[in-house]
C-alpha positions, -999 to +999 in steps of 0.1 A: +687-010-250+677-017-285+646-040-277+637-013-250+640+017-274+622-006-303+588-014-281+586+020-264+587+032-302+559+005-312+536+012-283+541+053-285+531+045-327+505+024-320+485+051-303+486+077-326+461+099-350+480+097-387+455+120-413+463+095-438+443+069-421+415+090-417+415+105-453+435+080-474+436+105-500+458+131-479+482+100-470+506+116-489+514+144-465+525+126-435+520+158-413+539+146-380+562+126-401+549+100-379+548+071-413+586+078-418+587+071-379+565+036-384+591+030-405+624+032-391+606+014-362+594-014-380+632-017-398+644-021-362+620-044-352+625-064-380+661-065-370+656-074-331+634-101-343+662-117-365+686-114-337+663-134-319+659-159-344+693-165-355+701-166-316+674-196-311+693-211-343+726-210-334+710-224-304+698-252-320+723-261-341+751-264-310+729-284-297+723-266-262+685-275-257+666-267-228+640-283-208+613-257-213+612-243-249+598-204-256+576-201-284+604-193-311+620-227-304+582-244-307+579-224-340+612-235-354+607-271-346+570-268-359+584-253-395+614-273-402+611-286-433+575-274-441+567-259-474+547-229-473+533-223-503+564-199-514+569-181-481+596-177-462+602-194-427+613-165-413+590-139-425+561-166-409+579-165-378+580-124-376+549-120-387 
């Protein structure tokens, strides 16, 4: 329900006309309230995508591997152990 709730709240975000953009220097009225919405949206999303990584590392670290492997287990593998220049694995994985 959380994932669901999460996109629909990305995709319904995505599409809409904030002043600020338009005229950076009225940014600071966030008519709508539609910024403090982008927000809260990207906090959940943030935390969805954690779930989903600590899930693939728990995963990992039991040892129950799969034949086929998604695209968070190819990014894990790819990144173990690889410095990157001060950022965090996990950020580069959300991002």
């Amino acid at each position: 329900r959380k994932v669901r709730w999460v996109f629909r709240e990305f995709f319904r975000l995505t599409g809409l006309f904030v002043v600020g953009d338009a005229i950076p220097f009225l940014g600071w009225l966030d008519l709508g309230g539609y910024v403090k919405e982008m927000k809260k949206a990207a906090i959940e999303m943030d935390s969805v995508v954690c779930g989903w990584l600590e899930e693939h590392r728990r995963r990992n670290d039991l040892g129950e591997t799969k034949i086929e492997q998604d695209f968070i287990d190819v990014l894990l593998n790819v990144l173990d152990g690889v410095d990157l220049d001060g950022y965090d694995v996990d950020t580069v994985i959300k991002a």
